[in-house]
KOLMARSE-287791 format. One record per residue (C-alpha): x, y, z; residue in three letters; residue number from 1. Coordinates in Angstrom, 2 decimals, padded with zeros to 5 digits. Layout:
NODE         X         Y         Z   rest    nr
NODE         X         Y         Z    ALA   NUM
...
END
This chain:
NODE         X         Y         Z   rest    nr
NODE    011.29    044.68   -039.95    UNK     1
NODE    010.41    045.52   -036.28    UNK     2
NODE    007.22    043.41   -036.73    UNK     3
NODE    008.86    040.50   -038.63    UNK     4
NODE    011.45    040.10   -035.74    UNK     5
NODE    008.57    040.03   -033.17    UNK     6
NODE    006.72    037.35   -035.08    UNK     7
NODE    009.89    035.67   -035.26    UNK     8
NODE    010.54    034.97   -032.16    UNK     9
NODE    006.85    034.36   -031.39    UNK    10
NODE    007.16    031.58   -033.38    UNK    11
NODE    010.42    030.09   -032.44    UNK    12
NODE    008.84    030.14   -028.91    UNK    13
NODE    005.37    028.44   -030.08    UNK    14
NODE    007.90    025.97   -031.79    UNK    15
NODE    010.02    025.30   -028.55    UNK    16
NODE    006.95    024.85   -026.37    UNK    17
NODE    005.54    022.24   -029.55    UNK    18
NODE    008.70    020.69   -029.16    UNK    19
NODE    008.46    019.65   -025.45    UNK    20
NODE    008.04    015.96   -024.55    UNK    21
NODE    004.66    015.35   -023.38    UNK    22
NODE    004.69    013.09   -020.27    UNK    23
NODE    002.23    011.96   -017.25    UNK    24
NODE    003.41    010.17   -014.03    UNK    25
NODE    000.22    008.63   -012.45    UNK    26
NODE    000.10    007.96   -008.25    UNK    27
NODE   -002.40    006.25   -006.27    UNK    28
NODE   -005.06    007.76   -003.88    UNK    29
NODE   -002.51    010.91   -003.18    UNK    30
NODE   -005.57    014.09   -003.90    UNK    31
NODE   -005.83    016.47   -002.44    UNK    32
NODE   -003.85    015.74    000.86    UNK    33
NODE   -000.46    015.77   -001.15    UNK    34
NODE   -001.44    018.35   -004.42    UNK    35
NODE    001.55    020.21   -003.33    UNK    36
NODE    004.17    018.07   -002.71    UNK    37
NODE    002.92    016.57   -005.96    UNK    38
NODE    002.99    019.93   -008.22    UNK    39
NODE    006.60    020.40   -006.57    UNK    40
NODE    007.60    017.49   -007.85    UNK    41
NODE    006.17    018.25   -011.35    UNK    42
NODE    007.77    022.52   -011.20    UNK    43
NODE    011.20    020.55   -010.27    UNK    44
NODE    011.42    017.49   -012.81    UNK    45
NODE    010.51    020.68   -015.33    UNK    46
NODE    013.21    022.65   -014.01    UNK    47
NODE    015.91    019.94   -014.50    UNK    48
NODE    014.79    018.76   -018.15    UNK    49
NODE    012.93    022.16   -019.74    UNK    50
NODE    012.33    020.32   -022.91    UNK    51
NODE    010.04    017.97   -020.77    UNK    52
NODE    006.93    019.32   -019.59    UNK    53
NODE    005.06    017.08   -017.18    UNK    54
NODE    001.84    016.32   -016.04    UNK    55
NODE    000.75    014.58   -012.48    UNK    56
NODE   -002.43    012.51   -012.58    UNK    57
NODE   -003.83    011.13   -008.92    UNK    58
NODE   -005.80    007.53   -009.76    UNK    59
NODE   -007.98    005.80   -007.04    UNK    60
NODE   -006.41    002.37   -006.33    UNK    61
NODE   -009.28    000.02   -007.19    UNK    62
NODE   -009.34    001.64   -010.72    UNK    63
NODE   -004.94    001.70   -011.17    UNK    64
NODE   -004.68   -001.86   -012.74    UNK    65
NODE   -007.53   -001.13   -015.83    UNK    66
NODE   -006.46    001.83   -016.06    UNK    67
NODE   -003.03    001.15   -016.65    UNK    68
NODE   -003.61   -002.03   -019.03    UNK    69
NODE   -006.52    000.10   -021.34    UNK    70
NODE   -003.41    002.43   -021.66    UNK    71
NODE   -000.85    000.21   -022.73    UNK    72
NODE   -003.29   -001.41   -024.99    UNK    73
NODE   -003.51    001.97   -026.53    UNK    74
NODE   -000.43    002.44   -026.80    UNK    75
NODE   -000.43    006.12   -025.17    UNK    76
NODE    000.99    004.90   -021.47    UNK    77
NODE    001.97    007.26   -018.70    UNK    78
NODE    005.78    007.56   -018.28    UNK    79
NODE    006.13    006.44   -014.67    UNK    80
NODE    003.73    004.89   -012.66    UNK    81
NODE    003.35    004.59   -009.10    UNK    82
NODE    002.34    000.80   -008.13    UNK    83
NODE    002.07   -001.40   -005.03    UNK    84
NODE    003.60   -004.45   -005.04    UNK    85
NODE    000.76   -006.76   -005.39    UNK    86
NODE    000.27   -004.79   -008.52    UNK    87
NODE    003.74   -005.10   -009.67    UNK    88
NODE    003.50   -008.97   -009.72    UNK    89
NODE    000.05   -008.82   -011.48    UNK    90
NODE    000.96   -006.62   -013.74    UNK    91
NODE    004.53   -007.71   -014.46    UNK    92
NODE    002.94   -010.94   -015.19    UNK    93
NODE    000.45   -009.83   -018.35    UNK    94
NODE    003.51   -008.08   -019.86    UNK    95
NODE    002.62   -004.35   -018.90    UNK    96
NODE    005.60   -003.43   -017.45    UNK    97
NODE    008.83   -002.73   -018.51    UNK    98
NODE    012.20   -003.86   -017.02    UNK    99
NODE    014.69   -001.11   -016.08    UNK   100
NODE    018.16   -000.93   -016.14    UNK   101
NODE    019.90    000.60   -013.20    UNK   102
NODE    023.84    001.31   -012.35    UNK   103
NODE    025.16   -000.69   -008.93    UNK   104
NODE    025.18    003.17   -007.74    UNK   105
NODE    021.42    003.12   -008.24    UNK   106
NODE    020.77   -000.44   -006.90    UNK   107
NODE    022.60    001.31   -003.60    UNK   108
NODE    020.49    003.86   -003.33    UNK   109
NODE    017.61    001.86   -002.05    UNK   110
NODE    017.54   -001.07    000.73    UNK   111
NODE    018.51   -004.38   -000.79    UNK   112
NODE    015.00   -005.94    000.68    UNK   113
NODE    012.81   -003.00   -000.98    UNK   114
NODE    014.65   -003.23   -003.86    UNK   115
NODE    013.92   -006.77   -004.38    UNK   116
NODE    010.10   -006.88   -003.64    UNK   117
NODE    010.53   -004.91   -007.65    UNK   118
NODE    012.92   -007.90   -008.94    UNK   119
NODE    011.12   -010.46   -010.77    UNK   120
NODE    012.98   -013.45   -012.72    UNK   121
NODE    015.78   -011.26   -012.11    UNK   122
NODE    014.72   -008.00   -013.72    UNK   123
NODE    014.20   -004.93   -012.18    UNK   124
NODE    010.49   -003.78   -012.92    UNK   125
NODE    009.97   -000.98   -010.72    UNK   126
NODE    012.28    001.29   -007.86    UNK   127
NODE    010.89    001.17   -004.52    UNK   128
NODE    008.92    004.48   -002.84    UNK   129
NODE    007.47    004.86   -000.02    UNK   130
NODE    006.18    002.34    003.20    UNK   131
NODE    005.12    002.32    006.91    UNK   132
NODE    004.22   -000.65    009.18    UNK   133
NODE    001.04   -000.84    010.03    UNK   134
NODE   -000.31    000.18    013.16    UNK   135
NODE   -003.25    000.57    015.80    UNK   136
NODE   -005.24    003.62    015.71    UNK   137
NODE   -008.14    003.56    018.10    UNK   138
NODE   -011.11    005.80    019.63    UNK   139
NODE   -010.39    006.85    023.53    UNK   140
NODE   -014.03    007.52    023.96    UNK   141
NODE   -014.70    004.30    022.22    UNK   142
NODE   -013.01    002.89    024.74    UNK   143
NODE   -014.15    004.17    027.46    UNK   144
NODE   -018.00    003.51    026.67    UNK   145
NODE   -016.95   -000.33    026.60    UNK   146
NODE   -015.42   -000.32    029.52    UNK   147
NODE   -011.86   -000.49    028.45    UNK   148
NODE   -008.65    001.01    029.43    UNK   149
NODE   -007.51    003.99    026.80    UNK   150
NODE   -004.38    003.41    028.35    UNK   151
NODE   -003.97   -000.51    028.14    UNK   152
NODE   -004.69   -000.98    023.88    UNK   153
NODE   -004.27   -004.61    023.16    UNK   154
NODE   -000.84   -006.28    022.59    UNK   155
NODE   -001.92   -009.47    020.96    UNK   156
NODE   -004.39   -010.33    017.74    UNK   157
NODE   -006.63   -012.22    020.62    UNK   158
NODE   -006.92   -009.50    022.80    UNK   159
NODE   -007.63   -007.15    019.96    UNK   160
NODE   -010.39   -009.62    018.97    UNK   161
NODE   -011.39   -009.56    022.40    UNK   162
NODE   -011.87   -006.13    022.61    UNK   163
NODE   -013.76   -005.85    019.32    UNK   164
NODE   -016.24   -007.53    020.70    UNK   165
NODE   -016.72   -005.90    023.81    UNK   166
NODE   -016.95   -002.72    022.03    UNK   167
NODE   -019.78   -004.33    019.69    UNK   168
NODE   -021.10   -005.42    022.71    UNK   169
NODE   -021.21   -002.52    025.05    UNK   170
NODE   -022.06    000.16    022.51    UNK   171
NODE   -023.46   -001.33    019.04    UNK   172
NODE   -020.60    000.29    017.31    UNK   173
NODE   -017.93   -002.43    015.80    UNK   174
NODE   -014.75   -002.84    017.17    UNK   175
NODE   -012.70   -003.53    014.28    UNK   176
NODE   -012.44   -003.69    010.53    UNK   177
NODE   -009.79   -006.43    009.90    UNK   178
NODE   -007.56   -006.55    006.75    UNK   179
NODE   -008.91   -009.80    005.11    UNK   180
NODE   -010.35   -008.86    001.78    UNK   181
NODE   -008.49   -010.16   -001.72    UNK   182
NODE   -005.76   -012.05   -000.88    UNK   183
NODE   -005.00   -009.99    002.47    UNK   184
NODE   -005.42   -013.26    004.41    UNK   185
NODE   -002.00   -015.02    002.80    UNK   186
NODE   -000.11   -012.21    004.72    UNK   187
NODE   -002.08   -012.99    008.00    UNK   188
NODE   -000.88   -016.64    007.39    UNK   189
NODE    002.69   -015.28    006.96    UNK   190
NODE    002.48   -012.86    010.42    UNK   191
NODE    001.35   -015.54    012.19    UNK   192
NODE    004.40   -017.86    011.21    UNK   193
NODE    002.35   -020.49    008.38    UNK   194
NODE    003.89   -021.18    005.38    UNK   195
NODE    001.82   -020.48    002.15    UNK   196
NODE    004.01   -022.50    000.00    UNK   197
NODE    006.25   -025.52    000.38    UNK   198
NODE    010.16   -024.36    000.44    UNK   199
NODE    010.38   -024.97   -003.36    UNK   200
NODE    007.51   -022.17   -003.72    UNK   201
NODE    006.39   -025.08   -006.61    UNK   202
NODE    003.15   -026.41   -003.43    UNK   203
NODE    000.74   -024.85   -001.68    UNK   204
NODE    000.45   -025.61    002.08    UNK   205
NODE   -001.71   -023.50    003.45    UNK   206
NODE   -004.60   -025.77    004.31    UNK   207
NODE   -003.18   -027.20    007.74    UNK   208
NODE   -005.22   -027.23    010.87    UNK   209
NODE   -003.32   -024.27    011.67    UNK   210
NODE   -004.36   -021.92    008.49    UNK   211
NODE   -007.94   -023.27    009.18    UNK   212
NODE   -008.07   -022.18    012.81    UNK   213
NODE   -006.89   -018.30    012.07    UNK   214
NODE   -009.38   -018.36    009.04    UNK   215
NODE   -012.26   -019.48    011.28    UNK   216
NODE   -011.21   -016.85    013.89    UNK   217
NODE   -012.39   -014.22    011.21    UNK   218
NODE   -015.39   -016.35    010.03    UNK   219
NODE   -016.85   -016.62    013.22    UNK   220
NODE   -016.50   -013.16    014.00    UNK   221
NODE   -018.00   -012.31    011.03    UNK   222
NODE   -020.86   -014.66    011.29    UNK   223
NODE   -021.91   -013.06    014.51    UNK   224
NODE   -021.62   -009.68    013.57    UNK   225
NODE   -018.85   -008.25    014.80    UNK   226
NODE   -017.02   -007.37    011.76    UNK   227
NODE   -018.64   -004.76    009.30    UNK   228
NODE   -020.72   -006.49    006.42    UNK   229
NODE   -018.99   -005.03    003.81    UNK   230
NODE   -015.16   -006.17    004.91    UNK   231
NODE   -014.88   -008.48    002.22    UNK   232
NODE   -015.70   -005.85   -000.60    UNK   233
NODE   -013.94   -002.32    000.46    UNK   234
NODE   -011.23   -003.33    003.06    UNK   235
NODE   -009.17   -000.59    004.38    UNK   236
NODE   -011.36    002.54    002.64    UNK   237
NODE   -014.28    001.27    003.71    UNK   238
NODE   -012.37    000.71    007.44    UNK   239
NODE   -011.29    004.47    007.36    UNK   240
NODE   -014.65    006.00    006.04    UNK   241
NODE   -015.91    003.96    009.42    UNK   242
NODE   -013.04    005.36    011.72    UNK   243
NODE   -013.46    008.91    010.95    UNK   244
NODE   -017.09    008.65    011.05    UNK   245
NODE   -016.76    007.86    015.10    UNK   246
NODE   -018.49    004.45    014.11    UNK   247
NODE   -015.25    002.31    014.56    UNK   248
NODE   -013.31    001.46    017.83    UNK   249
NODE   -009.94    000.75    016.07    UNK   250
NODE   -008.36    001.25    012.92    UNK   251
NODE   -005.42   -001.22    011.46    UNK   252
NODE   -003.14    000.73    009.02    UNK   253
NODE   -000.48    002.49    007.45    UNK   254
NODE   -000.21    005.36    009.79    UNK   255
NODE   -000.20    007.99    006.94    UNK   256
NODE   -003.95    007.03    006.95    UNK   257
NODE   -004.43    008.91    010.13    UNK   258
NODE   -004.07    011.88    008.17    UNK   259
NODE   -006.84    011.56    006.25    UNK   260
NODE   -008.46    011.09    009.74    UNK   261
NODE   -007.51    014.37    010.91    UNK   262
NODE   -008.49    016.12    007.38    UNK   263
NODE   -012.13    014.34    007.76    UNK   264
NODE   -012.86    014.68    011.70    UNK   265
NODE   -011.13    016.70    013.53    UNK   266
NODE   -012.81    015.47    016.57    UNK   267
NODE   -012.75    011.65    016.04    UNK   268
NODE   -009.16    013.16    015.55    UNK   269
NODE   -008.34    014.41    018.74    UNK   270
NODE   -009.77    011.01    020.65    UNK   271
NODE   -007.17    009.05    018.60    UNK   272
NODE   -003.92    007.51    020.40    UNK   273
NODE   -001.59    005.39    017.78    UNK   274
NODE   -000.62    001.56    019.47    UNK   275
NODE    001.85   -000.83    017.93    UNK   276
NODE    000.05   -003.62    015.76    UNK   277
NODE    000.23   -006.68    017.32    UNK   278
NODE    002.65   -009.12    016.22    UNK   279
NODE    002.38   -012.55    016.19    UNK   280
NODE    006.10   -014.23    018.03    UNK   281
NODE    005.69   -016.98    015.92    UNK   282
NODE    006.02   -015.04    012.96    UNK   283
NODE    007.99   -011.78    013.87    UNK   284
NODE    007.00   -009.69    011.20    UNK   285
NODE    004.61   -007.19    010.11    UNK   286
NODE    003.61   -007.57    006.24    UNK   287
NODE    004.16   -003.77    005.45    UNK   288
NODE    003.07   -003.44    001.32    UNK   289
NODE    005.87   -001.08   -000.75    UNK   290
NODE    004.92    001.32   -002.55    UNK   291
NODE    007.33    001.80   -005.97    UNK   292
NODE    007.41    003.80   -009.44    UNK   293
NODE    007.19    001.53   -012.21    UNK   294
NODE    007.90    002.18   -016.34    UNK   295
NODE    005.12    000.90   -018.33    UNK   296
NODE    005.36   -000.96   -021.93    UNK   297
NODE    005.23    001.17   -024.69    UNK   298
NODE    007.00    004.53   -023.11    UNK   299
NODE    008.26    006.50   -026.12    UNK   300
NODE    010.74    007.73   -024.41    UNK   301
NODE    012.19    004.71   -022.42    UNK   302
NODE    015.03    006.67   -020.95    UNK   303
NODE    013.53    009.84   -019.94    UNK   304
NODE    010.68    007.81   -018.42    UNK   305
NODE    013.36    006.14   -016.54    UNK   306
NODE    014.78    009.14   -015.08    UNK   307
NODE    011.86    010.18   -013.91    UNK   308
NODE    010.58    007.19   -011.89    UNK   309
NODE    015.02    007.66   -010.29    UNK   310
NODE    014.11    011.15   -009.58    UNK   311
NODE    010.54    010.59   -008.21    UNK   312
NODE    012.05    008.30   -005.40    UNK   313
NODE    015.57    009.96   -005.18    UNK   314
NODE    017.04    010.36   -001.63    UNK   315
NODE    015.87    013.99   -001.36    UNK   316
NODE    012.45    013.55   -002.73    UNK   317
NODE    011.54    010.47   -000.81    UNK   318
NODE    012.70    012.40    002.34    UNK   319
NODE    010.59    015.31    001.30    UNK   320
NODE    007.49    013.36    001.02    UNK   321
NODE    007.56    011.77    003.99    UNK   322
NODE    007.98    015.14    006.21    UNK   323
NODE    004.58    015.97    003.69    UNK   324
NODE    003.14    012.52    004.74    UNK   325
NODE    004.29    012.97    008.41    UNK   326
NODE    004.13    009.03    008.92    UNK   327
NODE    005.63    007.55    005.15    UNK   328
NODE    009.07    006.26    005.57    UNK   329
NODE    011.97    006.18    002.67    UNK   330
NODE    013.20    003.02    001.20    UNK   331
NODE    016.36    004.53    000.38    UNK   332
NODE    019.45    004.01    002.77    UNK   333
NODE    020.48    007.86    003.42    UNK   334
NODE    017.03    009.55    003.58    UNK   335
NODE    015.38    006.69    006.43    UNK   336
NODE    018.99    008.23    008.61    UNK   337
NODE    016.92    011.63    009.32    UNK   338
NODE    016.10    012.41    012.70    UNK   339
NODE    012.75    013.27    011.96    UNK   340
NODE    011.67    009.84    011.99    UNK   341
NODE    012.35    009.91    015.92    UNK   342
NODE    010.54    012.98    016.98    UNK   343
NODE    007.57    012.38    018.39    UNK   344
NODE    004.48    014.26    019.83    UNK   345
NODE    001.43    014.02    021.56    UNK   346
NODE   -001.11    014.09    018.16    UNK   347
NODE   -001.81    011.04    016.76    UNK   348
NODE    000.47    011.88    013.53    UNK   349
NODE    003.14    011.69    015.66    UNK   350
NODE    002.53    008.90    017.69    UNK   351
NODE    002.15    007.46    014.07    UNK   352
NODE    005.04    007.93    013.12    UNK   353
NODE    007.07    007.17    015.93    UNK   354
NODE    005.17    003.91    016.89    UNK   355
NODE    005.88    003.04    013.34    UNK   356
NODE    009.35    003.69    013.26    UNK   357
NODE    010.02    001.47    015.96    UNK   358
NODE    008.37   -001.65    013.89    UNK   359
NODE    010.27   -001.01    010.86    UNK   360
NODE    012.75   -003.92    012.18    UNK   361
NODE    010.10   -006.35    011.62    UNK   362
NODE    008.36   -004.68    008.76    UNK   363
NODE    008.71   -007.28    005.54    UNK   364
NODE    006.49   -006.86    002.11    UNK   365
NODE    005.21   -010.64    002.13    UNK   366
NODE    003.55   -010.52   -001.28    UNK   367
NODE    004.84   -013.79   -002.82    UNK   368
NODE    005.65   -014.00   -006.90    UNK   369
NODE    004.03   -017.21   -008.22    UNK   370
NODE    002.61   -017.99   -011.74    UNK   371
NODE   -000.99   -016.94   -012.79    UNK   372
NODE   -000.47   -014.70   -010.02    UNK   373
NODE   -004.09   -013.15   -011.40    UNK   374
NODE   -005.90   -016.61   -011.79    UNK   375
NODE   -004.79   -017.47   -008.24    UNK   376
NODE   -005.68   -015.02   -006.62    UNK   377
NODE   -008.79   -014.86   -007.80    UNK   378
NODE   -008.95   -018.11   -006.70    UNK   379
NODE   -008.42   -017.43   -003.02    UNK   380
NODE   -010.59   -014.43   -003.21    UNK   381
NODE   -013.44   -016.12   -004.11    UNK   382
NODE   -013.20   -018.94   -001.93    UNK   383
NODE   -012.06   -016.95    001.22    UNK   384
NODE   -015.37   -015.20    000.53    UNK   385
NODE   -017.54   -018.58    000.31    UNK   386
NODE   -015.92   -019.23    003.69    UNK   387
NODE   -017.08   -016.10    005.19    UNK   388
NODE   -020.30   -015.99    003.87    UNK   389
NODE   -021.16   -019.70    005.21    UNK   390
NODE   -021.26   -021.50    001.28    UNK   391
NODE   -018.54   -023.46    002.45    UNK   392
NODE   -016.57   -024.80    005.07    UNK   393
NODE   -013.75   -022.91    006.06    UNK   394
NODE   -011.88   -026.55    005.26    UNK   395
NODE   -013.31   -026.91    001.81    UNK   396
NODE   -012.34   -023.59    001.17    UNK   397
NODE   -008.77   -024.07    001.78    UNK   398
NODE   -008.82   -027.88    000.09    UNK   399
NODE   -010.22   -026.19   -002.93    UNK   400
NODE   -007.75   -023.15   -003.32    UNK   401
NODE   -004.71   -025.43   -002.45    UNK   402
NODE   -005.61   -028.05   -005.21    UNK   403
NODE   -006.65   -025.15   -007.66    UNK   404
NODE   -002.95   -023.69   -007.35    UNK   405
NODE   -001.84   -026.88   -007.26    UNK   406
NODE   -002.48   -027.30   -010.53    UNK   407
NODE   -000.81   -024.42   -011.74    UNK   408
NODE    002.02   -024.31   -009.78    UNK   409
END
């Protein structure tokens, strides 16, 4: 009898663990700086639904969008997923997402402008995370080698560009690695107070004198080699590899980046001071991208997957992550109140963070929702790289992107 009990209860326990919902929530680029905020999150979201059991899966970000789409076409999607909001649009757009339904209490939660950026056509496709303004990281000894001031970092686009090339000048190492692959250039147009699109949003405009100037700004730099000749094809990792390596003078980004600096150099590290990123008066913003949890098509459990993205991006977790992240900020209303946003510090976390915080009135996600978001933008990849490379003029370029979308639009 004793042994019949025993087996029992073995099995009702085998059955209860069979019984558990099976679900993954998949971030980008977070391993192995944030494993244990991450597994946190996972023992928690356990501990409030036991008949959940949940897994966390880290996905590099040039490999998020395939990823995602080969798993809805399977049918076997993750429950939440954590998207940018270029990605959102894209995504949105070839019917991979699904909308959400939130309370007014839960609309509250988060700032009306972050909650938006995840509102297309009116529906709610994803609940905003996590962003930070970018900023100016650069080398002190760097600087000093070309001759500049450590304490002086430059306060305008020109004068950065400027001292880019007196870096690549003085010491063969480049200066900068600017943020102009994809379709990083329609924000550039935005900061610098050009309008992409007519104020229908049904034309594209951005083939003035004025976009062609600040694209040839970048193309001549590049032609004489004083940006990196891989900026058009790895951007910002291939910018940070650079950094921490002690082969770039200054690094434009999120300051949660810097961390990653630290973790790969500590001495590159310690020569690091945090500026403001220059912004242009005529625009007055800073594009900042938002980060957000999104529901894919095809959940089997539409509701639970639901309450996970709420709880992923709650008050206290999104306050949590950014004392992990050191330089993150919340997009909800009660967490981004915490004074730890204001303390600073001498490391170049802190300055991070503190530099950033102080931008946040300007930051803005820019990404604009158009149709054939994917076709257009491939578009203006493309060409933007003909430009670069010298296939066309910087002119033709534009001409041919604007009458391209044009079309569509």
């Amino acid at each position: 009898m004793k042994k019949f009990l025993i087996t029992a209860a073995l099995f009702a326990a085998g059955t209860a663990a069979a019984q558990k919902t099976q679900m993954e929530f998949w971030t980008i680029s977070l391993a192995p700086l944030f494993n244990d905020e991450m597994n946190r999150l996972v023992t928690q979201f356990e501990k409030e639904n036991p008949n959940v059991e949940l897994k966390w899966v880290d996905v590099p970000a040039n490999a998020m969008e395939q990823k995602l789409l080969a798993a809805v076409a399977s049918g076997r999607p993750p429950a939440a997923v954590n998207l940018s909001s270029d990605m959102v649009v894209k995504l949105s757009e070839q019917g991979a997402l699904s909308p959400m339904t939130l309370t007014d209490a839960q609309k509250k939660l988060y700032f009306a402008n972050t909650l938006s950026t995840f509102t297309i056509d009116g529906k709610v496709v994803g609940v905003p995370w996590y962003w930070s303004p970018k900023v100016v990281a650069y080398n002190t000894d760097i600087f000093r080698k070309a001759g500049l001031d450590p304490n002086s970092p430059p306060r305008t686009i020109q004068t950065l560009m400027a001292a880019a090339r007196q870096i690549k000048d003085k010491t063969g190492m480049y200066g900068f690695m600017p943020n102009i692959n994809g379709i990083n250039m329609l924000y550039l147009f935005q900061e610098a107070g050009l309008p992409v699109l007519d104020k229908s949003g049904a034309k594209a405009v951005f083939n003035s004198a004025q976009h062609v100037a600040l694209v040839q700004q970048y193309v001549d730099l590049y032609k004489k080699g004083y940006i990196p000749e891989d900026t058009m094809r790895r951007g910002y990792t291939a910018a940070t590899e650079l950094y921490s390596a002690g082969k770039l003078g200054m690094l434009i980004t999120g300051p949660q980046f810097i961390l990653r600096v630290e973790n790969d150099n500590k001495d590159v590290y310690s020569k690091t001071k945090v500026a403001p990123y220059p912004i242009n008066i005529a625009g007055n913003v800073i594009h900042t991208g938002l980060m957000g949890f999104t529901v894919p098509k095809g959940v089997r459990d539409p509701a639970t997957a639901q309450k996970l993205a709420l709880f992923l991006t709650n008050d206290v977790n999104q306050l949590a992550f950014s004392k992990v992240t050191k330089t993150t900020f919340p997009s909800t209303v009660k967490a981004s109140t915490d004074k730890f946003f204001k303390q600073g510090g001498s490391d170049a976390v802190s300055q991070g963070r503190l530099v950033a915080s102080t931008e946040l009135k300007k930051a803005k996600d820019l990404t604009l929702v158009y149709p054939d978001a994917s076709k257009l933008n491939k578009v203006f990849k493309d060409n933007i790289e003909a430009a670069m490379a010298g296939t066309k003029t910087v002119k033709a370029a534009l001409d041919d992107i604007v009458k391209s979308w044009n079309a569509s639009l």
